[in-house]
C-alpha positions as CSV (number, residue, x, y, z in Angstrom):
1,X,-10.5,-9.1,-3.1
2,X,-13.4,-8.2,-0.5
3,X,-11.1,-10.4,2.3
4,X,-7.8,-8.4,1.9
5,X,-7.1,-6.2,4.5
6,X,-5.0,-2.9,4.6
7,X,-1.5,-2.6,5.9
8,X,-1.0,0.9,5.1
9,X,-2.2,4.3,3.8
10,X,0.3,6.3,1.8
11,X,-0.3,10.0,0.6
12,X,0.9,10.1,-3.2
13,X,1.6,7.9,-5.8
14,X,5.2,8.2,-5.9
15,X,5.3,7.1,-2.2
16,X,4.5,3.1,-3.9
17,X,6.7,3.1,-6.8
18,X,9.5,1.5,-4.9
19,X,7.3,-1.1,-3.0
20,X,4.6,-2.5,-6.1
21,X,8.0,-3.7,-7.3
22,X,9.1,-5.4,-4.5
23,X,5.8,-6.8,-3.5
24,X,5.9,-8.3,-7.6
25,X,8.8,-9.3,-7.2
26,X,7.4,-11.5,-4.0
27,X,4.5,-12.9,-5.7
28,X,2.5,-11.3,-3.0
29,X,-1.0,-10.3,-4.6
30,X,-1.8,-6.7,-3.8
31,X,-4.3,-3.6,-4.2
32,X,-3.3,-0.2,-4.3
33,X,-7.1,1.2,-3.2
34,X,-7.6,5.0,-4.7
35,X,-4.2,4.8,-6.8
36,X,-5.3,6.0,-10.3
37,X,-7.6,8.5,-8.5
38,X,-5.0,10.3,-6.4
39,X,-2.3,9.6,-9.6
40,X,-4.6,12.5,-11.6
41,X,-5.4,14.3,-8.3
42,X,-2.8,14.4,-5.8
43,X,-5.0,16.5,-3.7
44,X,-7.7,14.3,-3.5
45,X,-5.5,12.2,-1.0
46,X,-6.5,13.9,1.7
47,X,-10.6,13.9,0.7
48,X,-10.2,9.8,0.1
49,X,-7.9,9.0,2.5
50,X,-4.6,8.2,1.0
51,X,-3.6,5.1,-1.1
52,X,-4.8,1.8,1.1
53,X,-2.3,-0.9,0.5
54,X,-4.7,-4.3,0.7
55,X,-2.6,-7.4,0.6
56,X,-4.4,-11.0,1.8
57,X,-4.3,-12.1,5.4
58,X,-2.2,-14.6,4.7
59,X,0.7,-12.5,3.6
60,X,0.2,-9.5,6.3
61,X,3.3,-10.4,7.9
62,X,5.4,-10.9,5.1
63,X,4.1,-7.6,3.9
64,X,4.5,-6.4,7.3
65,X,8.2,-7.3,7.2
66,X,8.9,-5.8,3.6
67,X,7.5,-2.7,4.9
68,X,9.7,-3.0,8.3
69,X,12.2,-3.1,6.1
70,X,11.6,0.3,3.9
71,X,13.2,3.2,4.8
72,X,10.1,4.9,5.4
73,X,8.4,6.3,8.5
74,X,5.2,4.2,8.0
75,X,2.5,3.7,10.3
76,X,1.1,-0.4,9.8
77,X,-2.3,-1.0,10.6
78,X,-3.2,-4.0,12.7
């Protein structure tokens, strides 16, 4: 997992319900970094950073295009 990348940073848990189902539902192999954390502790989003999506670089632009396709004001990280 130490070569996947992130593609985005989300605030609370809720905000990846939608999207770990999709991304399953792919096949794409995924990380939520901080998830569990920030599930118990919804303030400690903002001391860790938010939930870091890490996908592979091989699927960043299908990822990238699932996210496009969210209706979500998201901010993707290149």
């Amino acid at each position: 997992m130490s070569e996947f990348i992130t593609i985005a940073t989300f605030n609370f848990a809720h905000e990846i319900i939608v999207l770990k189902s999709i991304l399953e539902n792919e096949g794409v192999p995924y990380l939520f970094q901080n998830e569990n954390l920030i599930s118990i502790d919804p303030l400690a989003s903002y001391a860790y950073g938010g939930i870091d999506l890490k996908v592979h670089p091989n699927d960043f632009e299908k990822v990238k295009e699932i996210l496009d396709n969210l209706n979500t004001r998201l901010t993707i990280v290149d």
